[in-house]
KOLFIKOL-989145 format. One record per residue (C-alpha): residue in three letters; x, y, z. Coordinates in pm, whole numbers, padded with zeros to 5 digits, always signed. Example, Ala and Ser with C-alpha at 12.3 -4.5 7.8 and 13.67 -1.06 7.14 Angstrom:
BEGIN
ala+01230-00450+00780;ser+01367-00106+00714;
This chain:
BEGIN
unk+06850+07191+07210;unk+06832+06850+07066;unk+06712+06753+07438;unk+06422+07013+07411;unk+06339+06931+07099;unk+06265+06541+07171;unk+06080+06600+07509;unk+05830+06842+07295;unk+05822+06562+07052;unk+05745+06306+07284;unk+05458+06517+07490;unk+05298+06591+07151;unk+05330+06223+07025;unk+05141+06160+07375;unk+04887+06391+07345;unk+04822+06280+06994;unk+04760+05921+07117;unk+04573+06024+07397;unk+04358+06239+07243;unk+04311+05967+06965;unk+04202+05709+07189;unk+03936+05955+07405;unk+03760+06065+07051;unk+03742+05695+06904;unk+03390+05642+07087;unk+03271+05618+07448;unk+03042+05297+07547;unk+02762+05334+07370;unk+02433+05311+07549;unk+02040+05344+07448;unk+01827+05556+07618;unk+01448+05583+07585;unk+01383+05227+07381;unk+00995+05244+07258;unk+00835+04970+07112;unk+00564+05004+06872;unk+00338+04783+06588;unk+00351+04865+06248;unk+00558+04534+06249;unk+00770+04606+06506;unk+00951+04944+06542;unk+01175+05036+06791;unk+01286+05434+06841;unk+01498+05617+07134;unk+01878+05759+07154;unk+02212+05639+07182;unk+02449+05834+07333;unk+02876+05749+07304;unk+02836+05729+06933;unk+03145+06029+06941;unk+03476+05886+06724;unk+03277+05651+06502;unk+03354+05833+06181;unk+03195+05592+05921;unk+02890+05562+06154;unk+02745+05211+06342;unk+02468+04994+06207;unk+02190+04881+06427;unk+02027+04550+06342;unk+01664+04506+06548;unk+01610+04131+06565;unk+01224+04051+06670;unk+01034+03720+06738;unk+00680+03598+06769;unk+00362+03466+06663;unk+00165+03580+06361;unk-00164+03563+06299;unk-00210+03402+05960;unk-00497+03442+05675;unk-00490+03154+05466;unk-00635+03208+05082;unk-00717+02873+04864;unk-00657+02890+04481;unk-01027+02988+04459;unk-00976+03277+04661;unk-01153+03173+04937;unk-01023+03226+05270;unk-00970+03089+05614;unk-00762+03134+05942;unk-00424+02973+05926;unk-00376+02664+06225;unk-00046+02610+06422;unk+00171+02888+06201;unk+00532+02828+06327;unk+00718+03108+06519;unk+00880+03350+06302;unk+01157+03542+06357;unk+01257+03859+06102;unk+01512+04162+06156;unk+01574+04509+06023;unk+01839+04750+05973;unk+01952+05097+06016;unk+02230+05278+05920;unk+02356+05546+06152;unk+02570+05733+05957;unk+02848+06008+06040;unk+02596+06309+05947;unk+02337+06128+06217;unk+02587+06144+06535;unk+02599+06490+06687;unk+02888+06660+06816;unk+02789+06532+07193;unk+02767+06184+07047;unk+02386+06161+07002;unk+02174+06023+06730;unk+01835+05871+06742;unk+01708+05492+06645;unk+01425+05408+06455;unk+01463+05112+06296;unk+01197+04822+06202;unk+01148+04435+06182;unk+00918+04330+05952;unk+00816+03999+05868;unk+00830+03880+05496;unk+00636+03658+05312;unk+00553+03296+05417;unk+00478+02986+05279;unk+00122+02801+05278;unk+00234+02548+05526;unk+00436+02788+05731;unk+00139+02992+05750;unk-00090+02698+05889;unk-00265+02634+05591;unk-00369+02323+05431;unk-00035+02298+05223;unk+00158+02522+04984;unk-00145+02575+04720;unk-00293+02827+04984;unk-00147+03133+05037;unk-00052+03272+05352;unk-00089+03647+05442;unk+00048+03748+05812;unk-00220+03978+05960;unk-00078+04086+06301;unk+00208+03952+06524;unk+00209+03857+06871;unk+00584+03958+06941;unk+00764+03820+07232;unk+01143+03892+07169;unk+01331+04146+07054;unk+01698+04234+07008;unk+01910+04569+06936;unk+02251+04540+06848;unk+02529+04815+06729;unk+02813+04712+06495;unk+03115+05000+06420;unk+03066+05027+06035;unk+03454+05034+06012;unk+03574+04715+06204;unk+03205+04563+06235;unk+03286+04530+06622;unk+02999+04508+06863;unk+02920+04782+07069;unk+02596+04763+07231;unk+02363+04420+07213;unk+02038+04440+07430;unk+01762+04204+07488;unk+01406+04232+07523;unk+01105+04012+07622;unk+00777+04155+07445;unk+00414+04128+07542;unk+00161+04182+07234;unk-00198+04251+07305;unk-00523+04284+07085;unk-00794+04540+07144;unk-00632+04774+07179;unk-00332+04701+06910;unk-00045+04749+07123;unk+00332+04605+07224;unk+00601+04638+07545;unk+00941+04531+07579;unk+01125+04523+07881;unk+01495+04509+07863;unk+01627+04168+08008;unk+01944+04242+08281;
Protein backbone atom coordinates (compact mmCIF):
# COMPACT_ATOMS: atom_id res chain seq x y z
CA UNK A 1 0.00 0.00 0.00
CA UNK A 2 2.67 2.27 1.23
CA UNK A 3 4.39 1.34 -2.30
CA UNK A 4 1.19 2.60 -4.16
CA UNK A 5 0.80 5.32 -2.28
CA UNK A 6 4.44 6.92 -3.01
CA UNK A 7 4.45 6.07 -6.82
CA UNK A 8 0.97 8.19 -7.00
CA UNK A 9 2.80 10.72 -5.00
CA UNK A 10 5.67 10.91 -7.06
CA UNK A 11 3.63 10.98 -10.64
CA UNK A 12 1.54 13.82 -9.16
CA UNK A 13 4.63 15.72 -7.73
CA UNK A 14 5.79 15.29 -11.56
CA UNK A 15 2.95 16.41 -13.15
CA UNK A 16 2.76 19.34 -10.83
CA UNK A 17 6.29 20.44 -11.90
CA UNK A 18 5.72 19.77 -15.31
CA UNK A 19 2.75 21.39 -15.70
CA UNK A 20 4.30 24.38 -13.69
CA UNK A 21 7.09 24.85 -15.91
CA UNK A 22 4.81 24.57 -19.45
CA UNK A 23 2.31 27.48 -17.99
CA UNK A 24 5.23 29.87 -16.72
CA UNK A 25 5.40 31.55 -20.35
CA UNK A 26 6.41 30.40 -23.84
CA UNK A 27 9.11 32.70 -25.83
CA UNK A 28 7.54 35.60 -26.34
CA UNK A 29 7.48 37.03 -29.81
CA UNK A 30 5.92 40.32 -31.62
CA UNK A 31 3.94 40.06 -34.44
CA UNK A 32 2.66 42.88 -36.67
CA UNK A 33 5.17 45.89 -35.28
CA UNK A 34 3.70 49.32 -36.88
CA UNK A 35 5.38 52.37 -36.61
CA UNK A 36 3.69 55.58 -36.57
CA UNK A 37 4.31 59.70 -35.73
CA UNK A 38 2.57 61.26 -33.12
CA UNK A 39 6.13 61.03 -31.54
CA UNK A 40 6.76 57.74 -32.17
CA UNK A 41 4.20 54.94 -31.52
CA UNK A 42 4.64 51.53 -32.02
CA UNK A 43 1.41 48.93 -31.98
CA UNK A 44 1.12 45.00 -32.95
CA UNK A 45 0.81 41.61 -30.75
CA UNK A 46 2.82 39.49 -28.71
CA UNK A 47 2.05 36.17 -28.45
CA UNK A 48 3.81 33.59 -25.41
CA UNK A 49 2.77 36.10 -22.84
CA UNK A 50 0.80 32.68 -21.12
CA UNK A 51 2.27 32.10 -17.22
CA UNK A 52 3.28 35.72 -16.66
CA UNK A 53 0.83 36.33 -13.86
CA UNK A 54 1.88 39.90 -12.74
CA UNK A 55 2.10 40.86 -16.47
CA UNK A 56 5.54 42.15 -18.57
CA UNK A 57 6.46 45.76 -19.18
CA UNK A 58 7.48 46.91 -22.57
CA UNK A 59 9.87 49.84 -22.73
CA UNK A 60 10.01 51.43 -26.62
CA UNK A 61 13.38 53.15 -26.82
CA UNK A 62 13.48 55.63 -30.06
CA UNK A 63 16.27 57.87 -31.56
CA UNK A 64 16.62 60.70 -34.00
CA UNK A 65 16.74 64.11 -35.16
CA UNK A 66 14.29 66.85 -34.23
CA UNK A 67 13.45 69.64 -35.88
CA UNK A 68 13.80 72.55 -33.49
CA UNK A 69 11.88 76.12 -33.22
CA UNK A 70 13.91 78.37 -31.38
CA UNK A 71 11.90 81.43 -29.46
CA UNK A 72 14.14 84.57 -28.09
CA UNK A 73 12.98 86.29 -24.80
CA UNK A 74 11.10 88.71 -27.12
CA UNK A 75 9.17 86.07 -28.53
CA UNK A 76 10.52 86.14 -31.69
CA UNK A 77 11.36 83.08 -33.41
CA UNK A 78 13.78 81.23 -35.57
CA UNK A 79 14.86 77.65 -36.74
CA UNK A 80 17.12 75.92 -34.31
CA UNK A 81 20.99 75.02 -36.03
CA UNK A 82 22.89 71.71 -35.35
CA UNK A 83 20.20 70.37 -32.47
CA UNK A 84 22.01 67.27 -31.04
CA UNK A 85 20.48 63.75 -31.50
CA UNK A 86 17.99 62.92 -28.98
CA UNK A 87 17.07 59.87 -27.75
CA UNK A 88 13.62 59.42 -25.39
CA UNK A 89 11.63 56.11 -24.38
CA UNK A 90 8.18 55.11 -23.23
CA UNK A 91 6.45 52.57 -21.30
CA UNK A 92 3.67 50.19 -21.15
CA UNK A 93 2.39 48.06 -18.76
CA UNK A 94 0.93 44.78 -19.90
CA UNK A 95 -0.85 43.65 -17.17
CA UNK A 96 -2.45 40.12 -16.20
CA UNK A 97 -6.12 41.33 -17.35
CA UNK A 98 -4.28 42.32 -20.94
CA UNK A 99 -2.86 38.62 -21.75
CA UNK A 100 -5.56 36.34 -23.08
CA UNK A 101 -6.03 32.85 -22.30
CA UNK A 102 -3.97 31.87 -25.71
CA UNK A 103 -1.25 34.20 -24.48
CA UNK A 104 -2.11 37.29 -26.60
CA UNK A 105 -2.18 40.92 -25.81
CA UNK A 106 -1.57 43.87 -27.99
CA UNK A 107 1.31 46.79 -27.80
CA UNK A 108 0.82 50.26 -28.13
CA UNK A 109 3.17 52.04 -26.46
CA UNK A 110 4.90 55.60 -27.26
CA UNK A 111 8.29 57.55 -27.14
CA UNK A 112 8.00 60.93 -26.81
CA UNK A 113 10.54 63.41 -26.59
CA UNK A 114 10.56 65.92 -23.59
CA UNK A 115 11.58 69.24 -23.29
CA UNK A 116 15.03 70.61 -24.36
CA UNK A 117 17.28 73.13 -23.57
CA UNK A 118 18.11 76.40 -25.73
CA UNK A 119 21.46 75.12 -26.70
CA UNK A 120 20.36 71.57 -27.11
CA UNK A 121 17.81 72.82 -29.34
CA UNK A 122 20.37 74.78 -31.65
CA UNK A 123 19.64 78.02 -30.49
CA UNK A 124 21.77 80.87 -29.72
CA UNK A 125 22.19 79.77 -25.96
CA UNK A 126 19.89 78.91 -23.07
CA UNK A 127 17.86 82.42 -23.06
CA UNK A 128 15.96 80.99 -26.21
CA UNK A 129 13.67 78.47 -25.89
CA UNK A 130 13.56 75.43 -27.77
CA UNK A 131 10.28 73.75 -28.97
CA UNK A 132 10.80 70.23 -30.95
CA UNK A 133 8.47 70.43 -33.99
CA UNK A 134 8.85 67.01 -35.73
CA UNK A 135 11.46 64.17 -35.46
CA UNK A 136 13.38 62.52 -38.02
CA UNK A 137 13.58 59.02 -36.19
CA UNK A 138 16.17 56.57 -37.12
CA UNK A 139 16.25 53.93 -34.25
CA UNK A 140 14.02 52.27 -32.34
CA UNK A 141 13.98 49.56 -29.68
CA UNK A 142 11.20 47.17 -28.01
CA UNK A 143 12.04 45.34 -25.11
CA UNK A 144 9.83 42.98 -22.61
CA UNK A 145 10.77 42.68 -18.92
CA UNK A 146 8.64 39.84 -16.61
CA UNK A 147 7.11 42.32 -14.03
CA UNK A 148 7.93 39.63 -11.34
CA UNK A 149 11.74 38.87 -11.78
CA UNK A 150 12.33 41.93 -14.30
CA UNK A 151 13.99 39.23 -16.68
CA UNK A 152 14.22 39.98 -20.35
CA UNK A 153 12.11 38.32 -22.63
CA UNK A 154 11.98 39.78 -25.94
CA UNK A 155 14.51 42.88 -27.06
CA UNK A 156 14.18 43.88 -30.83
CA UNK A 157 15.85 46.43 -32.88
CA UNK A 158 14.82 48.69 -35.47
CA UNK A 159 16.42 51.12 -38.01
CA UNK A 160 13.76 53.97 -38.91
CA UNK A 161 13.40 56.12 -41.97
CA UNK A 162 11.35 59.52 -41.32
CA UNK A 163 10.05 61.44 -44.24
CA UNK A 164 8.28 64.93 -44.70
CA UNK A 165 5.44 65.57 -47.10
CA UNK A 166 3.78 63.30 -46.49
CA UNK A 167 4.38 62.98 -42.45
CA UNK A 168 5.29 59.49 -42.23
CA UNK A 169 7.85 56.74 -40.45
CA UNK A 170 9.17 52.81 -41.16
CA UNK A 171 11.09 50.57 -39.13
CA UNK A 172 12.53 47.53 -40.22
CA UNK A 173 13.51 45.02 -37.68
CA UNK A 174 17.42 44.53 -37.67
CA UNK A 175 18.34 40.39 -37.74
Amino acid sequence: MNKKFFSLLAVLLVSALITSTASAGGAVKLFGATFRLGSLIATGTFTGLGGYNQGVIVELVAGGFPVVTCTNPNGNQAPGQNSLELSTNGEQLVGPQDITQKGTAPMNVTAEPGPITGTQGGCPNDNWAAHIDFVFWTNASISVRDTATGALLLQQDYTCTTTRDPDSVSCTAVS
